[in-house]
N, C-alpha and C positions, 0 to 999 in steps of 0.2 A: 570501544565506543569512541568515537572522533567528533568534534564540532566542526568541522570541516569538509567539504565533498573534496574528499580524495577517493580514488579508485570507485568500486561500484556504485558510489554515490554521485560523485560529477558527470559521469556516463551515465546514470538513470535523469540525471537531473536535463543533460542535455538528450536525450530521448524525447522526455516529458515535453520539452521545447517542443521539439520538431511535431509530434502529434499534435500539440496546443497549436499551434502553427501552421500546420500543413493536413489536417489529418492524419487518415490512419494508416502512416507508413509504418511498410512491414518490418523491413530492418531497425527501426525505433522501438516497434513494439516487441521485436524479438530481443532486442536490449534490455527496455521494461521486464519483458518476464523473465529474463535471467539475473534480473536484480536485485540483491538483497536489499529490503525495505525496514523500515520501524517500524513495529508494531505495538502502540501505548498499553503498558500493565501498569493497573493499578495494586497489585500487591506480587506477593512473590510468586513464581512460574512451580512451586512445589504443589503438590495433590495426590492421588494415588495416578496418574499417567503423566509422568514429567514431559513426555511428547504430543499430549493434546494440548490443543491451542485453545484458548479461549478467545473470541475475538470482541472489542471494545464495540459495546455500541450506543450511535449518539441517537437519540431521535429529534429530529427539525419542527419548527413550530406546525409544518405542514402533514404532520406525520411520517414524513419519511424517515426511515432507519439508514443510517450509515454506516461504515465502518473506516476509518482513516489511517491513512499507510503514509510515512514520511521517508525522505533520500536520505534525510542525514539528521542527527541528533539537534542540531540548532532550530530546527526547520519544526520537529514538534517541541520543543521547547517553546519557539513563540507561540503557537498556536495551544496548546498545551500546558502552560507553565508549570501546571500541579502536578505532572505527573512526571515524576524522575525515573521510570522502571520500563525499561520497553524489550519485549523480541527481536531479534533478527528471523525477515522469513523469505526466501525466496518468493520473487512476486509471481510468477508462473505456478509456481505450487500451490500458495495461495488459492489461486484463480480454480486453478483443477480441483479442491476441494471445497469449493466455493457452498456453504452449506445452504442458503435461500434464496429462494426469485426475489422476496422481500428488500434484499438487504444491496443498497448500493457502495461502492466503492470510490471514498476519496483520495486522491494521490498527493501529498504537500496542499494542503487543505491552504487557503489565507497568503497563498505565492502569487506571483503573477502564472505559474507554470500549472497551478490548480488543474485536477482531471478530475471530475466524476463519471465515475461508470453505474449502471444501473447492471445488474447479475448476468442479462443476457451478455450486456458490453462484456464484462468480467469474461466469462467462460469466450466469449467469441474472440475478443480480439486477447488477452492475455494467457489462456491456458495451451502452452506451448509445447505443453510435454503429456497428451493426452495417451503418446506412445512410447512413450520412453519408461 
């Protein structure tokens, strides 16, 4: 764990750029989905399936559900400050077991490089490896 975008994190971060900025380029987003992301745990990742994800979710005053993915530990630290315990999860794998239409997806929530995807976004533009 790093406070700093070094390696997968400074390349997802400058990804993030280019699609906040330009749309939905594909070499960006194929960086996105090959990037290990945060993923905020509020207690320990133990249970009887140490490899199910549990995934955080926020609800907006509008009803919307969210789920929130950060590039690098500082990034949800602000946004986040209470929560010390997060995941590593590739973002393309993520995306492919993306579990409801309901649930949208925020990238560095509170950045200027903020991305939300709504499930369809999710699965269309981020699930990379639907063959692999």
């Amino acid at each position: 764990m790093t406070d700093s975008p070094s390696g997968s994190g400074a390349a997802a971060q400058q990804a993030l750029r280019v699609v906040v900025e330009n749309g939905a380029d594909d070499a960006a987003l194929r960086t996105l989905a090959g990037s290990e992301v945060l993923l905020p745990a509020e207690m320990d990742a133990v249970g009887p399936d140490p490899k199910a994800l549990s995934l955080p979710v926020y609800e907006l005053d509008d009803g919307t559900e969210l789920v929130p993915v950060f590039t690098t530990q500082s990034r949800m630290e602000q946004v986040l400050p209470q929560v010390r315990r997060h995941r590593s999860v590739v973002l393309g794998a993520l995306a492919h077991g993306w579990p409801s239409e309901q649930l949208s997806l925020v990238i560095d929530a509170g950045t200027p490089e903020e991305l939300a995807l709504t499930a369809r976004g999710v699965r269309e533009l981020l699930d990379r490896n639907g063959t692999d």
